[in-house]
N, C-alpha and C positions, 0 to 999 in steps of 0.2 A: 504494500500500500504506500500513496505519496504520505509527506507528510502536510496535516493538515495546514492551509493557506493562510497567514497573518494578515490583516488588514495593510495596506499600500498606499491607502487613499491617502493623498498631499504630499506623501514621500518624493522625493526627486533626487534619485540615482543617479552618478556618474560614475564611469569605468575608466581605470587607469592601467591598460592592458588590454590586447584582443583575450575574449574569453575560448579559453582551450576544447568546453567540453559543449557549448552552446552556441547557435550565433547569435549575434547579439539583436538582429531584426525580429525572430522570434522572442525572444526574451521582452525588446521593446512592447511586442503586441500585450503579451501576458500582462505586462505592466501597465499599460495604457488600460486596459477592462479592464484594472482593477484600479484606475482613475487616479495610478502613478504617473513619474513621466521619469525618463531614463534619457540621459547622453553621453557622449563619447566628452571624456574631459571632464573636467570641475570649476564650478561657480561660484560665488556666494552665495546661492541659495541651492546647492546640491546640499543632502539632509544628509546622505548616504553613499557609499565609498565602494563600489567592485572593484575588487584586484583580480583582472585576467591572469591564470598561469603561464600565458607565453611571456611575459615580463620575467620570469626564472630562465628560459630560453634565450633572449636577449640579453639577459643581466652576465650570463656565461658568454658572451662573445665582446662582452668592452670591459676594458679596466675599470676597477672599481664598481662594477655593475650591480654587487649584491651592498652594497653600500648606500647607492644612491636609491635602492628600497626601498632600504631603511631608512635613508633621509625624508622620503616623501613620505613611509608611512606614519613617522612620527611627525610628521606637518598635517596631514590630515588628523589625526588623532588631537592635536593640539589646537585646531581649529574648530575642535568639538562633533567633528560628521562620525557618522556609525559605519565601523570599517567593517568589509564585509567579504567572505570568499566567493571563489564559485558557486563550490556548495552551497554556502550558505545561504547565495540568494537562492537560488534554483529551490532551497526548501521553504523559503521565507515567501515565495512563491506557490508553494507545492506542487514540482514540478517531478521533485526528487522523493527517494524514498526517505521515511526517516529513518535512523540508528537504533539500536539498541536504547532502550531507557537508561538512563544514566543520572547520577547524582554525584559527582566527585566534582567538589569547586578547583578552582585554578591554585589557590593555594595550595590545594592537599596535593594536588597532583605535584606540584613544587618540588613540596616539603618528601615526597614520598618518591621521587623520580630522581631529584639532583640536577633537572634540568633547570637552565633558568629560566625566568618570567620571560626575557625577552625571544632567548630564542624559541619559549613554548608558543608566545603570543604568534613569530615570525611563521612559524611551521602548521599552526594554527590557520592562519592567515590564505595558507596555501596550500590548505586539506592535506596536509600529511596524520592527519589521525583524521579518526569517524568523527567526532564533531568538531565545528570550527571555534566552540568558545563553551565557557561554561553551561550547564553539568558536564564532565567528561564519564565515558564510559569506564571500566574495569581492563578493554583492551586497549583503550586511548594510554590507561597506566602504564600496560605492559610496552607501548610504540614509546611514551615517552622513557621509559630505564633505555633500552636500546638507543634510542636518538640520544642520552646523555652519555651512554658509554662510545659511543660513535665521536659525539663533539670531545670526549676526554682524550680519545684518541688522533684527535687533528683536525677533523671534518667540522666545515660550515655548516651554517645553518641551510645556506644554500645549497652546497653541496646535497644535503641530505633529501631538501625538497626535492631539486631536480630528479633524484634519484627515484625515491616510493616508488611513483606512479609507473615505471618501468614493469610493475610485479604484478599489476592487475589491483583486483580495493587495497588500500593501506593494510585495511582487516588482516590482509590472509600473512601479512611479513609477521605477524604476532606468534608463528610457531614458526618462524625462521630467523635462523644465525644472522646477524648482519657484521658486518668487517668492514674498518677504514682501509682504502685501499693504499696508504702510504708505502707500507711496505714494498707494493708493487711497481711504486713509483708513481701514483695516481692519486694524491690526496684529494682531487675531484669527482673520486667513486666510491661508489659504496660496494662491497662485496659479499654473496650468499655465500653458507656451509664452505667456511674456510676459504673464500677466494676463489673458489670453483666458476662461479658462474659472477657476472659484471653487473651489476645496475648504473649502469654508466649515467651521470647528470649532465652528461654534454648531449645524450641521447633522451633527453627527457619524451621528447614530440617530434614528430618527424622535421626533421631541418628543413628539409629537403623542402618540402610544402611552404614550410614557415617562413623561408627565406626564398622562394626562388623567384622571387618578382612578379608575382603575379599582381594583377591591378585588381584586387579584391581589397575592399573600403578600410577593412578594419588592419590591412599591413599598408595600408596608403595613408591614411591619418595618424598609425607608427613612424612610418616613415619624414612625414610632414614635421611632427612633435620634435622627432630625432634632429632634423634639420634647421629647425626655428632653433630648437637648444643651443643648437652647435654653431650661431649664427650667419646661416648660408641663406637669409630672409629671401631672397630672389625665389632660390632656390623651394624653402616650404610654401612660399606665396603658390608656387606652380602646381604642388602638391594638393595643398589645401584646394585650388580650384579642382584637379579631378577629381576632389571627395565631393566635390556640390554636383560635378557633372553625375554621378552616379548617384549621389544624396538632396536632391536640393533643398530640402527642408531642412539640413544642419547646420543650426545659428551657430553652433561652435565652431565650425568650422568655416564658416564667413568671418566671424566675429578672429580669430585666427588669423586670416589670412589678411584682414585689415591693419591686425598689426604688425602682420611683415610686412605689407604694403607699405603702411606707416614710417615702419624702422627705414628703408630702400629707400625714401625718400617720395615716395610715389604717394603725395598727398590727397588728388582727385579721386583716383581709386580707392581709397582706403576709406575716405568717408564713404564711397556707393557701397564697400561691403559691411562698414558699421551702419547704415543704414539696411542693408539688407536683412543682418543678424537680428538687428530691432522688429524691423517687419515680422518673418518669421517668430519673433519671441520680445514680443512688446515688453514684458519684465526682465528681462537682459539688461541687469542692472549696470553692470562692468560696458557695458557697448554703449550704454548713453553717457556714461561718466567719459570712456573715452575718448567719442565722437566729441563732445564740449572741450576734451584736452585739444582738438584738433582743430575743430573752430578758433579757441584762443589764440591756438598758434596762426593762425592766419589772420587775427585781427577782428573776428566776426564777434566780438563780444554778446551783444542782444541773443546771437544762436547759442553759443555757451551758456549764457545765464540759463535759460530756456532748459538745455540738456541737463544740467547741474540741479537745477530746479526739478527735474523729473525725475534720476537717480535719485535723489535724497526722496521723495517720495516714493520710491519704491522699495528704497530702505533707510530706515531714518537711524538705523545703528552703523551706516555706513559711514566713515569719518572723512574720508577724502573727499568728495565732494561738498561736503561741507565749506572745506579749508577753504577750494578755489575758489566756492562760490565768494564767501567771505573778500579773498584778494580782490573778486572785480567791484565786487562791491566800494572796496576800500579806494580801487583805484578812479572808480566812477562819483568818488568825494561823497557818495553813500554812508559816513560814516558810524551814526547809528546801527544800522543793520549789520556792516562789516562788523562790530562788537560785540554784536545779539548771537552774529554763528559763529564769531572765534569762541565766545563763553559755551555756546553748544559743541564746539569740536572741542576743548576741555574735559566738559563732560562726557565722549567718548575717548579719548585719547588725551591722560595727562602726564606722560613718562617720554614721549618720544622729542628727536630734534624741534619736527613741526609745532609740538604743545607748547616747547618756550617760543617759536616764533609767534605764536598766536597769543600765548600770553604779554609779549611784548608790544603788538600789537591792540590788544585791549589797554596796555596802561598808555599807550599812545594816542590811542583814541580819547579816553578819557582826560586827560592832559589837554588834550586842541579843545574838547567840549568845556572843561573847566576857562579855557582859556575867553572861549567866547562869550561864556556865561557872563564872565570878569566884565 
């Protein structure tokens, strides 16, 4: 049986990673009927966080790749969204079966394994035991002793990830030997019954697929991401465009691609695709704050105010719009107002550089007013 369907309604998913065991347009459907909504990327208003497996795939072919995981997953975690595996949506969906019944919290499982929290959460993370978070099962115990004599023994977290899933469910390694393959010379494998047989983590998923360039949406918005990162903006602008040719409905991916437009210098363009993104997804808060960064820059103030003006109403805990609004304000000899939204960007951000320029800002203000009062 699946396991039964949790409510989705207002959730708003985003995946950071093609997903290994699903595509992600079915997934999108599921979530749509159940009056979620699901994209490629993440927002400020993403509630919820997919981790695709082939990001284990990837992570194993660049330096520092199981690092920069970890960096994003604790950015997402710290930015308060609900991190979530394959599995886990797929059950959180009921798409999947559920597990065994289980009641072992993360602590015991800790305290009772020797694994640590982070690498349980990472491996967690990326369905290497039957559930992806608390209650753990009785064999989620037995996968975590093994994964900590594995890590005692030299192997990553990743390493271990990429490995599992070579063996068929996680489940069935719980009555098999597992070996760091250092010995072998392989500290990036795990090894069965004494070294016999490879669970090789460079072989997690077919490379071959995964990598051969095909013009399928979910390695072409990898690809895009990978290239924006690495600042070849021409370059992912070009990318991002064949994700609309094949998606046109993905504000992320406009919204993307105007800021490499942006970055290149390609100013005309870049507002038609932050307007585009808007269209598609009128609450695309991040695309009207940016389009108003872009108006500014060319002088259109009235259009700024206006975009600034509509970010912040579509989120009023957003801090950066605030601020600019405030500048043109300030610069428009608006000065009252310019000091009503620096004391409001205060009240969301009072530790950063921007907070003392807005506090400096408010006693400036107040100073010219005192003065004129005089």
């Amino acid at each position: 049986m699946t396991a039964p369907a949790v409510s989705v309604a207002g959730a708003i998913f985003g995946t950071i990673g093609a997903l290994a065991a699903f595509p992600l347009r079915l997934a999108a459907r599921e979530v749509e009927r159940r009056h979620g909504q699901i994209r490629r990327g993440v927002t400020r208003r993403t509630t919820h966080v997919v981790f695709g497996r082939t990001l284990l795939v990837k992570a194993a072919l660049i330096r520092n790749g199981d690092s920069e995981i970890e960096r994003r997953v604790a950015a997402e975690r710290a930015a308060g969204r609900v991190l979530t595996s394959e599995n886990g949506f797929l059950r959180l969906l009921g798409l999947m079966k559920a597990p065994e019944a289980s009641s072992l919290s993360r602590q015991s499982l800790i305290e009772q394994s020797r694994l640590s929290g982070a690498d349980l959460d990472l491996l967690s993370l990326f369905d290497a035991f039957e559930h992806d978070r608390e209650p753990y099962s009785f064999r989620d115990l037995i996968l975590a002793r093994k994964y900590a004599g594995l890590v005692a023994g030299g192997a990553t977290w990743g390493a271990i990830a990429r490995s599992v899933h070579r063996s068929g469910p996680v489940a069935s390694l719980t009555a098999k030997s597992l070996n760091v393959g250092s010995q072998h010379g392989r500290p990036d494998a795990i090894y069965l019954e004494g070294g016999q047989s490879e669970l090789d983590g460079q072989l997690l998923f077919d490379l071959g697929a995964a990598t051969s360039g095909d013009d399928t949406l979910e390695d072409l918005f990898a690809e895009a991401e990978a290239a924006e990162e690495g600042g070849d903006h021409d370059g992912a602008a070009a990318l991002y465009l064949r994700c609309l040719a094949i998606d046109p409905t993905d504000a992320i991916a406009a919204f993307n691609r105007a800021n490499c437009l942006r970055a290149g210098g390609h100013a005309a363009d870049a507002a038609h695709d932050y307007a585009r993104a808007i269209k598609l997804d009128p609450s695309f808060v991040e695309a009207w704050f940016n389009l108003a960064g872009l108006m500014s820059e060319q002088g259109r103030d009235a259009s700024a105010r206006r975009h600034l003006q509509k970010a912040i109403a579509l989120d009023r805990n957003y801090a950066d719009p605030v601020f600019n609004l405030a500048r043109l304000e300030f610069d428009a000899g608006n000065l009252p107002e310019a000091r009503r939204l620096w004391l409001r960007y205060l009240e969301l951000d009072a530790d950063s550089e921007w907070a003392g320029v807005a506090a400096k800002g408010v006693q400036f203000v107040d100073m010219q007013l005192a003065r004129t009062a005089g």
